[in-house]
C-alpha positions in Angstrom: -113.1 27.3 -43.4 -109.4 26.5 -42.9 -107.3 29.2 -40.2 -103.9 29.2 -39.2 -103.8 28.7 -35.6 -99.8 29.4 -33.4 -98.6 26.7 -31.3 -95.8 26.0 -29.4 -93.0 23.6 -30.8 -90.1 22.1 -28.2 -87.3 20.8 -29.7 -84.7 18.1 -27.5 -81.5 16.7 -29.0 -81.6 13.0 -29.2 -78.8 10.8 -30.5 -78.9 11.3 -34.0 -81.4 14.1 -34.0 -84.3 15.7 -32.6 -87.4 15.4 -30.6 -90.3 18.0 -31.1 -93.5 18.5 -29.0 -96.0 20.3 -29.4 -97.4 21.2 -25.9 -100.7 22.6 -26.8 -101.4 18.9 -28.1 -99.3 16.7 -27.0 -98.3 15.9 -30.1 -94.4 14.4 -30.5 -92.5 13.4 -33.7 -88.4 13.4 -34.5 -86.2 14.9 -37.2 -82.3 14.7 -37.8 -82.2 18.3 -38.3 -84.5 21.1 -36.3 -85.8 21.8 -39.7 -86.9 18.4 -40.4 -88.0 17.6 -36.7 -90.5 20.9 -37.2 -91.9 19.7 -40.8 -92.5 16.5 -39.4 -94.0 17.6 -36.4 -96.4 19.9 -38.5 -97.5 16.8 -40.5 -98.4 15.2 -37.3 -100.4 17.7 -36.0 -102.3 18.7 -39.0 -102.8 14.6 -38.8 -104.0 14.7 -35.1 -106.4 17.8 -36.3 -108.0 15.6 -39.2 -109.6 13.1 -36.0 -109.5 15.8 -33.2 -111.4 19.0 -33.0 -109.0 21.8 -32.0 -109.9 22.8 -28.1 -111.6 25.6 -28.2 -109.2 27.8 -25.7 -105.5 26.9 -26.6 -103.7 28.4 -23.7 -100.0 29.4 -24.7 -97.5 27.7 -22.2 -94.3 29.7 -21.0 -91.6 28.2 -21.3 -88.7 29.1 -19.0 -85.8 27.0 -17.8 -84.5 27.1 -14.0 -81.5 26.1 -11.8 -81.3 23.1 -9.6 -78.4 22.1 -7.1 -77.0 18.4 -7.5 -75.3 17.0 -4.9 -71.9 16.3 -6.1 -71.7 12.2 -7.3 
């Protein structure tokens, strides 16, 4: 029986587009455009989900963002 199951998508700029992860699966594909980067991504995780059984906890990462201080170049 087929479920819809929420994960979590990051999304980097890379020269000349994007880079999304999936951290629940480590699961990475590009797009130029966030839209495409996230349909592409999908495809590869529905892909990885045909070979590998879904773990039965999926823990949802938090994802924050922090400061650091650089020492001046």
């Amino acid at each position: 029986m087929a479920r819809t199951v929420t994960l979590t998508a990051t999304l980097t700029p890379e020269e000349g587009g994007f880079v999304a992860r999936c951290l629940e699966l480590d699961v990475t594909s590009e797009g130029d455009t966030v839209e495409e980067a996230l349909a592409m991504l999908r495809e590869a995780v529905e892909l990885y989900l045909e070979d590998e059984p879904l773990p039965d906890h999926l823990g949802h990462p938090v994802v924050t963002s922090f400061d650091v201080t650089v020492a001046a170049a």
